[in-house]
Steps between C-alpha positions, in 0.01 A plus 500: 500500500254373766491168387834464536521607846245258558680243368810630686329440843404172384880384477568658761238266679659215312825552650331405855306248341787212346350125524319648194799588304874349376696674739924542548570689799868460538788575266652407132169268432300433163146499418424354195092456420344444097165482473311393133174549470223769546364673834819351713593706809859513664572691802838510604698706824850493457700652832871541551833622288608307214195327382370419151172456364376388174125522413359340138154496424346391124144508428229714595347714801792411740589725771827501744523737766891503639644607795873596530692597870823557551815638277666370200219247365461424149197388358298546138158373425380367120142493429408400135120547371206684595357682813767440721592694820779531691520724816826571656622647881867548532652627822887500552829623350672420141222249384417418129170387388454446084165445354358395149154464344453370184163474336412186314216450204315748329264632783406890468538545839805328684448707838815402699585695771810592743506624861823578660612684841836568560578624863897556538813607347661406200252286341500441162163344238490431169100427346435400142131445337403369189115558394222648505347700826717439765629724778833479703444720869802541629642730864790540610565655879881589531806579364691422187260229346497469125176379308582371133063525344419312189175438347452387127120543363214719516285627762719425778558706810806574715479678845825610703552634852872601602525656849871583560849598368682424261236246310510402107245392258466441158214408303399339218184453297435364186179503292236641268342736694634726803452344866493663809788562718507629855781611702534665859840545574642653824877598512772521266359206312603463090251355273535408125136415284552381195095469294583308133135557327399237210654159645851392636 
């Protein structure tokens, strides 16, 4: 997971660093940003209570790295094709963040990947991925946050990190030949894999 702390200081950085970025720093605002094409970048820093975010990117090699402060924000992210990443820092109470990657065309290797940090209580994450070699990376620090995994193909790769009480997972894979799973769990977390071999 060193990548992903690296890429965990470097929103963190981007928090202190906003002409560069669509930013909301007060409460009940909306972000919307769609980008079509291939190798578009969106960086977006959303701080307050009550805001909501929507991120849509279709084409190929596009990358979004998102920034959420504050409690009660909403936000999901779409990115449709190939290569995409999206890296995510969360920090706050009772926020929702939803993401999807769907792989388009007949490439061997679709390679998407997700990074997500959540830092506070009762956060809650649902990730689906459809394709071929992609990873989802996801911690969570704190209490009560629930993690819904999907990922439909082969060779893909899901890492989880749950420090704290009272966390839930489950976990679903979906393909032709067994992936690897990790899990570090810390606490009286519950967790629920679910590994369908020869297609969905």
């Amino acid at each position: 997971m060193k990548k992903s702390i690296l890429r965990w200081i470097t929103l963190s950085v981007l928090f202190a660093n906003l002409s560069m970025a669509p930013f909301a720093n007060a409460a009940d605002n909306t972000v919307v940003i769609e980008q079509i094409g291939d190798y578009n970048v969106s960086n977006v820093v959303s701080e307050g209570d009550g805001n909501s975010l929507e991120l849509q990117q279709t084409g190929n090699s596009n990358s979004s790295d998102i920034g959420i402060s504050g409690a009660t924000n909403i936000g999901f992210s779409i990115q449709q094709g190939n290569n995409h990443l999206v890296d995510i820092l969360i920090t706050g109470n009772n926020n929702e963040f939803s993401l999807s990657q769907n792989s388009l065309g007949e490439i061997v290797e679709h390679q998407n990947s997700i990074l997500l940090r959540q830092e506070g209580n009762n956060n809650y994450a649902t990730h689906t991925q459809i394709g071929v070699g992609n990873s989802q990376d996801l911690a969570q620090l704190g209490n009560d946050n629930t993690a819904d995994l999907v990922q439909d193909g082969n060779d893909n790769t899901i890492i989880l990190e749950q420090n704290g009480d009272f966390n839930s997972a489950t976990l679903n894979q979906f393909g032709d030949a067994a992936t690897p799973i990790e899990i570090y769990q810390t606490g009286g977390a519950a967790i629920t894999i679910t590994h369908t071999a020869g297609g969905s």
